[in-house]
TIVO-2410 file (N, C-alpha, C; in nm, 3 decimals):
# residues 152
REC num residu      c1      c2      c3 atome chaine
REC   1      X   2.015   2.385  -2.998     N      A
REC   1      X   2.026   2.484  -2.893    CA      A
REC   1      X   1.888   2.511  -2.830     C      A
REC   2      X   1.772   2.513  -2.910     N      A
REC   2      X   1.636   2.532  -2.877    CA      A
REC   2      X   1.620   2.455  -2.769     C      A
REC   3      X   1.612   2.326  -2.811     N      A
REC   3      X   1.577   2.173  -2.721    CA      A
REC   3      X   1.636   2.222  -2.561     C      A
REC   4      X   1.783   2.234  -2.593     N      A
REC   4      X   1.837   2.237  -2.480    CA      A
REC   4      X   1.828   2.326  -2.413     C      A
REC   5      X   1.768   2.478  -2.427     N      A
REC   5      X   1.704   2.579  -2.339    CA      A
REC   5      X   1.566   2.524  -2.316     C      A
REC   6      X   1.489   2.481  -2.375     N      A
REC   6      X   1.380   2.431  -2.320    CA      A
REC   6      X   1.396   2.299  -2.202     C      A
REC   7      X   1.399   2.232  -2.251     N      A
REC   7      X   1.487   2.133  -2.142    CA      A
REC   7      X   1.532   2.183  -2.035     C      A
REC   8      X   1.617   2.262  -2.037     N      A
REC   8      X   1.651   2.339  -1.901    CA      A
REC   8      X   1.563   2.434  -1.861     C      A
REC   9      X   1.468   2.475  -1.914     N      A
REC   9      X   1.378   2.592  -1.876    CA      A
REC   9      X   1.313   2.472  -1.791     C      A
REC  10      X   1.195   2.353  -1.854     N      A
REC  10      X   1.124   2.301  -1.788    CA      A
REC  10      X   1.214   2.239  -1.661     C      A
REC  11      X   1.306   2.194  -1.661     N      A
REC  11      X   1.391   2.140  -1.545    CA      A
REC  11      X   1.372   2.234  -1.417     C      A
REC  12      X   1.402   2.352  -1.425     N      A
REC  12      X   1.409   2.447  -1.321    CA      A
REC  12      X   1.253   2.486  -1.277     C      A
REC  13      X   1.185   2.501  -1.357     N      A
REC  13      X   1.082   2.515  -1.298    CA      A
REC  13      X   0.972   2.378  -1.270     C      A
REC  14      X   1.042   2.279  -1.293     N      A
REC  14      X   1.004   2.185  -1.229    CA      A
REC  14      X   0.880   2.071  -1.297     C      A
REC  15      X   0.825   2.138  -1.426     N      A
REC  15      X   0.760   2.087  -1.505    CA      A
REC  15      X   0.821   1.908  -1.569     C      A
REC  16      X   0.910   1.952  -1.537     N      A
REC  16      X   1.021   1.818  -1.612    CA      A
REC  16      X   0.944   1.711  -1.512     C      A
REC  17      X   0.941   1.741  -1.419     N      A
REC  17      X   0.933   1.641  -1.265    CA      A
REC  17      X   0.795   1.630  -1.247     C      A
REC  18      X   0.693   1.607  -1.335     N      A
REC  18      X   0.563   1.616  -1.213    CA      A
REC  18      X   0.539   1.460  -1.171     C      A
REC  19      X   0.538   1.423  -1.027     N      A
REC  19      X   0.461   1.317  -0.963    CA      A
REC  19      X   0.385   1.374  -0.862     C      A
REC  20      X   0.294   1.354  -0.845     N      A
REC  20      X   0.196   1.350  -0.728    CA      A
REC  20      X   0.220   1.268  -0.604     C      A
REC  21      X   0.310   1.203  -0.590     N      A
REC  21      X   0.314   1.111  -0.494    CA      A
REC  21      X   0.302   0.954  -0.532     C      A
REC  22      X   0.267   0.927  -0.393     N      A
REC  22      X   0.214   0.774  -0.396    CA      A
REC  22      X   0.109   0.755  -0.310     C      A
REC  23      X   0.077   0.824  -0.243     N      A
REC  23      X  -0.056   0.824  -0.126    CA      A
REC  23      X  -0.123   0.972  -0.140     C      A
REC  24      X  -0.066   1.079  -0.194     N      A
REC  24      X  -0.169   1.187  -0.219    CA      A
REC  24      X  -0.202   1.228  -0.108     C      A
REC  25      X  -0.290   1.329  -0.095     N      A
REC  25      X  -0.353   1.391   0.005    CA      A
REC  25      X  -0.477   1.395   0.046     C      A
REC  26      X  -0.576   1.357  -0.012     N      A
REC  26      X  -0.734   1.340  -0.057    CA      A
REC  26      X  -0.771   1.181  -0.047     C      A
REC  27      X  -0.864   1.194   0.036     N      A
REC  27      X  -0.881   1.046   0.066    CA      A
REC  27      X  -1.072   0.997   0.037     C      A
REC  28      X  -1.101   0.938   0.025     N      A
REC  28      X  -1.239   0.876   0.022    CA      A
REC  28      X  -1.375   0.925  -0.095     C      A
REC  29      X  -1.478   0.918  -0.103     N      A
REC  29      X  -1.530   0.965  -0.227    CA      A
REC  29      X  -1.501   1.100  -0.307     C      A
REC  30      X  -1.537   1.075  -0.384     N      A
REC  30      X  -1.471   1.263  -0.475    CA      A
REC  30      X  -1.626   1.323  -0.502     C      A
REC  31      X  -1.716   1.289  -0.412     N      A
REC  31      X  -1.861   1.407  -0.398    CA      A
REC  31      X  -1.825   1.490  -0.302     C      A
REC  32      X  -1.860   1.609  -0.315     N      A
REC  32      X  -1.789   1.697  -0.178    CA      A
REC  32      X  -1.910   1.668  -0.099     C      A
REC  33      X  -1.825   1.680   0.052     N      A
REC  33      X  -1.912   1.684   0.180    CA      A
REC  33      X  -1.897   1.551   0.205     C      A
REC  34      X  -1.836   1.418   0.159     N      A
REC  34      X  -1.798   1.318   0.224    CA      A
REC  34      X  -1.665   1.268   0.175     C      A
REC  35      X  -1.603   1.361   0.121     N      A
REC  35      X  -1.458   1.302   0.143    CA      A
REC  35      X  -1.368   1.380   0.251     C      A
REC  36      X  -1.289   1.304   0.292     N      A
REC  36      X  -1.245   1.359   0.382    CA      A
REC  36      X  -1.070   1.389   0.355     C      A
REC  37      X  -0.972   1.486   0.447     N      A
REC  37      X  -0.826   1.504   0.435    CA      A
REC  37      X  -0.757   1.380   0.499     C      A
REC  38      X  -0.673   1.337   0.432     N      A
REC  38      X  -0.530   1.225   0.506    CA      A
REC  38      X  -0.461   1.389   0.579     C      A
REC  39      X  -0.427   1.376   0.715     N      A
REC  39      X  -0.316   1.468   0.762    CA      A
REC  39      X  -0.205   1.347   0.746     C      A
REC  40      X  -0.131   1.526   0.666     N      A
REC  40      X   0.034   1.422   0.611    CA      A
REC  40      X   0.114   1.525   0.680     C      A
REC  41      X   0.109   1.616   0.734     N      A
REC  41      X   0.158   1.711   0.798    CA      A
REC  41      X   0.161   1.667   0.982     C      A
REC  42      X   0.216   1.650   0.999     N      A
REC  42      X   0.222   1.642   1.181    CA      A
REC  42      X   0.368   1.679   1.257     C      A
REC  43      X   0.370   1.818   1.280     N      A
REC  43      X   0.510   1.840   1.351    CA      A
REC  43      X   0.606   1.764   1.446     C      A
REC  44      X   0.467   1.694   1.545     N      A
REC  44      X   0.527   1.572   1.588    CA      A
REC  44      X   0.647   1.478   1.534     C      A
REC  45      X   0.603   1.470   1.401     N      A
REC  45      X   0.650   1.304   1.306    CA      A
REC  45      X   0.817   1.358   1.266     C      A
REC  46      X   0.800   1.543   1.270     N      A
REC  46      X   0.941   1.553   1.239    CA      A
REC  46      X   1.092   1.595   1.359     C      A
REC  47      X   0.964   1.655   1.462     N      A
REC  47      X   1.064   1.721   1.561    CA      A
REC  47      X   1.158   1.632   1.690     C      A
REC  48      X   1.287   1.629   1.675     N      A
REC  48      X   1.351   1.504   1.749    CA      A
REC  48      X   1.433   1.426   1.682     C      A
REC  49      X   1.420   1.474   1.452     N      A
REC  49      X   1.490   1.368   1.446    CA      A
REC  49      X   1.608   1.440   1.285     C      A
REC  50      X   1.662   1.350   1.226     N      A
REC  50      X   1.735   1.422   1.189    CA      A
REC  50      X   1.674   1.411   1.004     C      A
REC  51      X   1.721   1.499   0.916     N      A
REC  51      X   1.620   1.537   0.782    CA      A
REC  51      X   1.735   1.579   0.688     C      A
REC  52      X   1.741   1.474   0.581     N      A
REC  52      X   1.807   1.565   0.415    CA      A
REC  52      X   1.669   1.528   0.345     C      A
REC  53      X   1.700   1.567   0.239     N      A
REC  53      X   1.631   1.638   0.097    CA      A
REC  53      X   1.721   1.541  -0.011     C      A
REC  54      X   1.684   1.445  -0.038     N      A
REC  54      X   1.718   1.427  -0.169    CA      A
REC  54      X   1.642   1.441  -0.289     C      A
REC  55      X   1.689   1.517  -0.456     N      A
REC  55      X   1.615   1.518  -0.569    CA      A
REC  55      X   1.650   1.490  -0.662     C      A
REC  56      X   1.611   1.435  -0.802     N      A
REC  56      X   1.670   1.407  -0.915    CA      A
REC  56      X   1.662   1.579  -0.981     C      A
REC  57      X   1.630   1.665  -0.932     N      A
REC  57      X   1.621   1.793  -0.986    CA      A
REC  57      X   1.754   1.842  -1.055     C      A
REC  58      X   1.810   1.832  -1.192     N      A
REC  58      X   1.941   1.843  -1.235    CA      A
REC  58      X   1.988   1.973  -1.204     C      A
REC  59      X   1.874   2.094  -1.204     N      A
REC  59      X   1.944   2.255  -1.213    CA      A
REC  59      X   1.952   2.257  -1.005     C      A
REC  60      X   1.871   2.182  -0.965     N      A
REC  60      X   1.863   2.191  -0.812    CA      A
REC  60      X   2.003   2.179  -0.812     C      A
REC  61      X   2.026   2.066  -0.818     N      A
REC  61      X   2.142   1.987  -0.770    CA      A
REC  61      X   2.279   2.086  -0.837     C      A
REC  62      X   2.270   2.126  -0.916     N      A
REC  62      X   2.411   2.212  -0.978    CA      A
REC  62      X   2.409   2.328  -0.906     C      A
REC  63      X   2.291   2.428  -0.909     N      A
REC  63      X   2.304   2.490  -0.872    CA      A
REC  63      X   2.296   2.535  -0.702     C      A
REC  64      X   2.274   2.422  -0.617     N      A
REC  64      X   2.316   2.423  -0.473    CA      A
REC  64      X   2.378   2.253  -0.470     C      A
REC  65      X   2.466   2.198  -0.499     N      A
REC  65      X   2.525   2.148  -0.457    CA      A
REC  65      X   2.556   2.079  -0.309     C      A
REC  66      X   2.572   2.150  -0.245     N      A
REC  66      X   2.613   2.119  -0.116    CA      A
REC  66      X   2.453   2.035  -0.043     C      A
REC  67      X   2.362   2.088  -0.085     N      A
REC  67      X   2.264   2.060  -0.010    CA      A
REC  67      X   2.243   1.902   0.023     C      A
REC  68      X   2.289   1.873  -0.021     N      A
REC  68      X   2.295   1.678   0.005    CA      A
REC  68      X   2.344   1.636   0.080     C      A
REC  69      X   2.492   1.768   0.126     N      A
REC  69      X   2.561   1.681   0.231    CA      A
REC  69      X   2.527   1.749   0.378     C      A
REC  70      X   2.426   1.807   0.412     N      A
REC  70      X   2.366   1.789   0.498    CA      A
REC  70      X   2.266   1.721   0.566     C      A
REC  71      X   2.273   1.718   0.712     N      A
REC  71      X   2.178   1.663   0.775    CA      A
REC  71      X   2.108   1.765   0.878     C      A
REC  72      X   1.975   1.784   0.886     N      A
REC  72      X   1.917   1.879   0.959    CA      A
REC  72      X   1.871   1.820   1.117     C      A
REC  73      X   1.877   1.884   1.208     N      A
REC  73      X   1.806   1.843   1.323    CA      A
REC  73      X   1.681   1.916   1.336     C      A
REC  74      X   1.606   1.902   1.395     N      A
REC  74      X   1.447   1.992   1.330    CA      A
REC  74      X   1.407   1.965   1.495     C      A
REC  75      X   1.356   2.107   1.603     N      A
REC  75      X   1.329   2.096   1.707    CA      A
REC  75      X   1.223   2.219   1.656     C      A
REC  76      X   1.124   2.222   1.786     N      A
REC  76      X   1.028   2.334   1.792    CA      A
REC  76      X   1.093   2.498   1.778     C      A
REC  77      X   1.206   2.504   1.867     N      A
REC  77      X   1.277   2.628   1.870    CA      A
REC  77      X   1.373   2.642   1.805     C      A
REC  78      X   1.444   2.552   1.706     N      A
REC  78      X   1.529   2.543   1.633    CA      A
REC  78      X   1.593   2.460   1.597     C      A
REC  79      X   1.696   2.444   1.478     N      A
REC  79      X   1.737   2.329   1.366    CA      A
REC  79      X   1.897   2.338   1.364     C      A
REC  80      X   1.938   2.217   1.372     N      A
REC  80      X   2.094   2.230   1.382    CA      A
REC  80      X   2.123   2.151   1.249     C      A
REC  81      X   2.172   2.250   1.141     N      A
REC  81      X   2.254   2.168   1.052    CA      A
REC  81      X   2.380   2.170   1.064     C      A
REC  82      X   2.412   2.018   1.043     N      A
REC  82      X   2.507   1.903   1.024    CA      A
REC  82      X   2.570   1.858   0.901     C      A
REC  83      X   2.662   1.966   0.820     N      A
REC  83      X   2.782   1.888   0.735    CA      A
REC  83      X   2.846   1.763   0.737     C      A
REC  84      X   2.741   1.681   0.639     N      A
REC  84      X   2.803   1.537   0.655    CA      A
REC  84      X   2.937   1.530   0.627     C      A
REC  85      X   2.968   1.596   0.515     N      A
REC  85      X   3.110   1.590   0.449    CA      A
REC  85      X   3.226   1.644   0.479     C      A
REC  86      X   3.203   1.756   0.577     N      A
REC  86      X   3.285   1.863   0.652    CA      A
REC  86      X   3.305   1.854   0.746     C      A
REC  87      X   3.204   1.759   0.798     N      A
REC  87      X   3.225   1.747   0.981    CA      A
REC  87      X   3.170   1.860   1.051     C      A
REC  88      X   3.096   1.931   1.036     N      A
REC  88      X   3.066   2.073   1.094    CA      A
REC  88      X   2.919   2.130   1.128     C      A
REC  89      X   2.898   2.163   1.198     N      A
REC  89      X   2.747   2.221   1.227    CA      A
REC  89      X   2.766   2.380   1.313     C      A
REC  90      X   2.620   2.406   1.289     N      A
REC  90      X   2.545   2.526   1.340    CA      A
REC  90      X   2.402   2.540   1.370     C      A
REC  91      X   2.380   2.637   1.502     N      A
REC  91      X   2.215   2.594   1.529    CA      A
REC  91      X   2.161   2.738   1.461     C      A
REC  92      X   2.059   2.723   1.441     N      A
REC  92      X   1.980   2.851   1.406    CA      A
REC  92      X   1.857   2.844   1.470     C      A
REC  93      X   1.837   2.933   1.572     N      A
REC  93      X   1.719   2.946   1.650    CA      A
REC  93      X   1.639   3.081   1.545     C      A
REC  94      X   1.633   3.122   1.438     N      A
REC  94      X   1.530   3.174   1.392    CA      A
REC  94      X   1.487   3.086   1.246     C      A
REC  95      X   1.538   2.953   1.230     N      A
REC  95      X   1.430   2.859   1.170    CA      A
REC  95      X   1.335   2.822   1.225     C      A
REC  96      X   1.226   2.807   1.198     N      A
REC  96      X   1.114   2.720   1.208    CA      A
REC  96      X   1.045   2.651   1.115     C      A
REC  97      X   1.030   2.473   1.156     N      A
REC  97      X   0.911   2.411   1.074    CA      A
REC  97      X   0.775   2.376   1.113     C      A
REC  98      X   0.694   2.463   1.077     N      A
REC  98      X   0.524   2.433   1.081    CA      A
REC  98      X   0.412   2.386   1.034     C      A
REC  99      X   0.370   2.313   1.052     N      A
REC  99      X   0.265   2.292   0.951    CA      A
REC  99      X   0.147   2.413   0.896     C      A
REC 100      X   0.141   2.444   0.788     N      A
REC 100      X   0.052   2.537   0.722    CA      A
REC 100      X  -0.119   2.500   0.753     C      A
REC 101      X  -0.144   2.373   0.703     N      A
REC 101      X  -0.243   2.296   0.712    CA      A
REC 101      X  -0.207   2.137   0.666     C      A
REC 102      X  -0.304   2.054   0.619     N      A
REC 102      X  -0.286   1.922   0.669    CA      A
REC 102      X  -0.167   1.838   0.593     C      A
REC 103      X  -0.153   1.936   0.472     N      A
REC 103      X  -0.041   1.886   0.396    CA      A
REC 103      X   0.101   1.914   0.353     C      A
REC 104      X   0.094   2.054   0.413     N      A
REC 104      X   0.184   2.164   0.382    CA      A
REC 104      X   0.261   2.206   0.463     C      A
REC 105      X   0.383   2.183   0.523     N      A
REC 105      X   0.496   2.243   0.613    CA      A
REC 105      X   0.548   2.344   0.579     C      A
REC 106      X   0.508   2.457   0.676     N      A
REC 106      X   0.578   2.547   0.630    CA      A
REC 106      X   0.728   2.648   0.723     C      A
REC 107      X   0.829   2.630   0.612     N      A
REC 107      X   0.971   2.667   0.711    CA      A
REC 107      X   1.027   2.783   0.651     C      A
REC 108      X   1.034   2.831   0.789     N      A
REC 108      X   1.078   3.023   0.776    CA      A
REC 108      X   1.220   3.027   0.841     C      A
REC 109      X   1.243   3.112   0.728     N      A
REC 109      X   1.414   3.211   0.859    CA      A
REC 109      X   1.362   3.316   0.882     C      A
REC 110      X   1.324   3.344   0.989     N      A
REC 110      X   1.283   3.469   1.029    CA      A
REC 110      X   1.416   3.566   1.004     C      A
REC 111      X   1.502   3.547   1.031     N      A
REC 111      X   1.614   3.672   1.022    CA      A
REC 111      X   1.646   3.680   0.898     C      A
REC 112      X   1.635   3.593   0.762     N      A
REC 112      X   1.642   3.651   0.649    CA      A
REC 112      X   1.524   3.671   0.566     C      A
REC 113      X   1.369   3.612   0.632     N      A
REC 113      X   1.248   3.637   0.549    CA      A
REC 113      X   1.273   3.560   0.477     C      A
REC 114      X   1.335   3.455   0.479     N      A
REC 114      X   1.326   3.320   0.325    CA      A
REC 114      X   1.174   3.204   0.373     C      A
REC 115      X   1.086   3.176   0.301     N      A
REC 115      X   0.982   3.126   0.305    CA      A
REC 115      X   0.954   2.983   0.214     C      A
REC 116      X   0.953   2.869   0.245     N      A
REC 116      X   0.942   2.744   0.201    CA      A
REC 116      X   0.825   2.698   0.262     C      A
REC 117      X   0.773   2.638   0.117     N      A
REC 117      X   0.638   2.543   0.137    CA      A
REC 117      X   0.648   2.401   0.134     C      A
REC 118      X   0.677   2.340   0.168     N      A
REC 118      X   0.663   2.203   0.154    CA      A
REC 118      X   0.577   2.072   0.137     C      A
REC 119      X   0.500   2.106   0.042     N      A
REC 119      X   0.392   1.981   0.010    CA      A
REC 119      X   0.430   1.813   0.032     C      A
REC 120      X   0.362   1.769   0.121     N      A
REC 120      X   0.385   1.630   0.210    CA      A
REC 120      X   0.264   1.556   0.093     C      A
REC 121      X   0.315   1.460   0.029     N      A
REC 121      X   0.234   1.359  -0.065    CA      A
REC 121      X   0.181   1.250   0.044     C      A
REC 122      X   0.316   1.253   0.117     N      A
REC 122      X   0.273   1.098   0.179    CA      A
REC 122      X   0.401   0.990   0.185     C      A
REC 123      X   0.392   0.897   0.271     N      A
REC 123      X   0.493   0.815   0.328    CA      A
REC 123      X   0.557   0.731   0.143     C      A
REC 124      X   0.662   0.735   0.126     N      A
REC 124      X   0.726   0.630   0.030    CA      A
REC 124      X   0.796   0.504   0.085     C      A
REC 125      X   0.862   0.533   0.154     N      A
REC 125      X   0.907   0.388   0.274    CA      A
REC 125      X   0.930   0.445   0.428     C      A
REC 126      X   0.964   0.327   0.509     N      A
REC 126      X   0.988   0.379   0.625    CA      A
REC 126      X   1.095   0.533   0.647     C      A
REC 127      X   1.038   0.615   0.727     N      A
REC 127      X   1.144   0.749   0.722    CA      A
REC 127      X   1.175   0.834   0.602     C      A
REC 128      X   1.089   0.804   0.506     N      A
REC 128      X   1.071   0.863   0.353    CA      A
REC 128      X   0.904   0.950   0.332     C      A
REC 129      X   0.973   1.045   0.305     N      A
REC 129      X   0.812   1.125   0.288    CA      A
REC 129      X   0.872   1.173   0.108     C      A
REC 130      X   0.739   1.166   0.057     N      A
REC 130      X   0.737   1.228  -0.095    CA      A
REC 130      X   0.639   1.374  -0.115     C      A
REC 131      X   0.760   1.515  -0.144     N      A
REC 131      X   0.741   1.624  -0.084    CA      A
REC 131      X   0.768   1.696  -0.233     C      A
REC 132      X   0.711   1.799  -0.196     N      A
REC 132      X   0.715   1.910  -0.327    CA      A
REC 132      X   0.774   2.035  -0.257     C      A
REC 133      X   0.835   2.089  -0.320     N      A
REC 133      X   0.920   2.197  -0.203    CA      A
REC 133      X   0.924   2.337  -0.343     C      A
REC 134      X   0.887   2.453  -0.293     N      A
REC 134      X   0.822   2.561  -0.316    CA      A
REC 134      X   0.921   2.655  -0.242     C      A
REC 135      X   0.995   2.754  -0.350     N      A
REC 135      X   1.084   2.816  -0.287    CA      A
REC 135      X   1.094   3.004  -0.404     C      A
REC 136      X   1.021   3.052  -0.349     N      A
REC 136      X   1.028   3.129  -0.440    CA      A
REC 136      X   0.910   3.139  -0.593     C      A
REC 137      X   1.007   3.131  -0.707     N      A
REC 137      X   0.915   3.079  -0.783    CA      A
REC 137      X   0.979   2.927  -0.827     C      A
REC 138      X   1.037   2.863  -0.741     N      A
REC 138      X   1.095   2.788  -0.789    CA      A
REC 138      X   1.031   2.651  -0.732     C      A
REC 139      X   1.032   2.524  -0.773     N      A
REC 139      X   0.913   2.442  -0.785    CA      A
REC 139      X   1.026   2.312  -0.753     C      A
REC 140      X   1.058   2.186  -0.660     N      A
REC 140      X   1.144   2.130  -0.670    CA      A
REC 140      X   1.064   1.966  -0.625     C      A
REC 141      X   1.024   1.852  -0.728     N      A
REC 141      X   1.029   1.756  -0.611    CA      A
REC 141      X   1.126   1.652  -0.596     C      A
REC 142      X   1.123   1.621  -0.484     N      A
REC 142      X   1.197   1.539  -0.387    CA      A
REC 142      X   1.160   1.451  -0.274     C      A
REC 143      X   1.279   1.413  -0.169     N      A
REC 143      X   1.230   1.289  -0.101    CA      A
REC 143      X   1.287   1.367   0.011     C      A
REC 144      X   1.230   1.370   0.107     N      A
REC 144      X   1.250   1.436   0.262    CA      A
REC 144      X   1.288   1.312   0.315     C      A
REC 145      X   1.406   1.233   0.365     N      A
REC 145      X   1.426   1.180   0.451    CA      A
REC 145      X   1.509   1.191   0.594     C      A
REC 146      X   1.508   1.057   0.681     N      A
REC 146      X   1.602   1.037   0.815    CA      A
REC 146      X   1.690   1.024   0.794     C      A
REC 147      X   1.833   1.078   0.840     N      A
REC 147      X   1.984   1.035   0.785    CA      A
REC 147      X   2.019   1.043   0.956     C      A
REC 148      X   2.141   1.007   0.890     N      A
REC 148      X   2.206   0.988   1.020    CA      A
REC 148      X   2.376   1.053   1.067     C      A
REC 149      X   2.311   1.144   1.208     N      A
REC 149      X   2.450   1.246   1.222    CA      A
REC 149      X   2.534   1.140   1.258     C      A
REC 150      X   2.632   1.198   1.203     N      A
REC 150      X   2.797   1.119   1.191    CA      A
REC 150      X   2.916   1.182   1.254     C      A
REC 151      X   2.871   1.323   1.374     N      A
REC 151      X   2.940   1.383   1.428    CA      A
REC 151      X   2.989   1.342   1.571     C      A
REC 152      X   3.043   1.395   1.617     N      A
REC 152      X   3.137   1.355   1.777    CA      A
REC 152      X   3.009   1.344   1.864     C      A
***
């Protein structure tokens, strides 16, 4: 019984999961004053196109479920999610995604005050970013990718 509350303790808070990426954020010597930032953050790279979240996160995944079967549209003034499985969408003009600084996206609902950080590692394949997502106290990583709406 021990094992298995621990196990699930580290799962949720995300300890279970640590990768850093594959390209990181920090680029060139490690003396300060000549290394310099990779920007992995560029609003550009996301706005125009469409975005799920996939994670091996076991308590993620049980405990929101659904989140897979969406697809997000991500614009400057707002995000239309897209029920892959339902067929169904809605826009919300008080989301926004921003970049914090060079690595970090950060996405607000203004009308409910919910606050997500999103740590950008860096490209994994084409249309694949490797992301750390910060929700609360809750710690999740995953793969931010392009999917594709399947609606009328």
């Amino acid at each position: 019984m021990r094992i298995l509350f621990l196990t699930t303790l580290l799962a949720f808070t995300g300890c279970a999961q640590n990768r850093e990426g594959p390209t990181g954020y920090k680029a060139g010597p490690s003396y300060p004053g000549d290394s310099h930032i990779v920007k992995t953050c560029n609003e550009e790279d996301f706005y125009g196109q469409w975005w799920s979240i996939d994670t091996n996160n076991v308590i993620a995944n049980t405990l929101v479920p659904a989140y897979k079967d969406y697809c997000t549209f991500v614009e400057e003034d707002y995000v239309f999610f897209w029920n892959m499985a339902e067929q169904y969408g809605y826009y919300n003009y008080d989301f926004y995604w921003k970049c914090a600084n060079e690595n970090t996206m950060y996405i607000v609902n203004e009308d409910t005050g919910d606050e997500i950080h999103m740590k950008i590692y860096g490209r994994t394949t084409p249309g694949c970013y490797d992301v750390k997502i910060t929700y609360g106290s809750n710690v999740i990583n995953g793969d931010l990718c392009t999917c594709e709406y399947n609606g009328p």
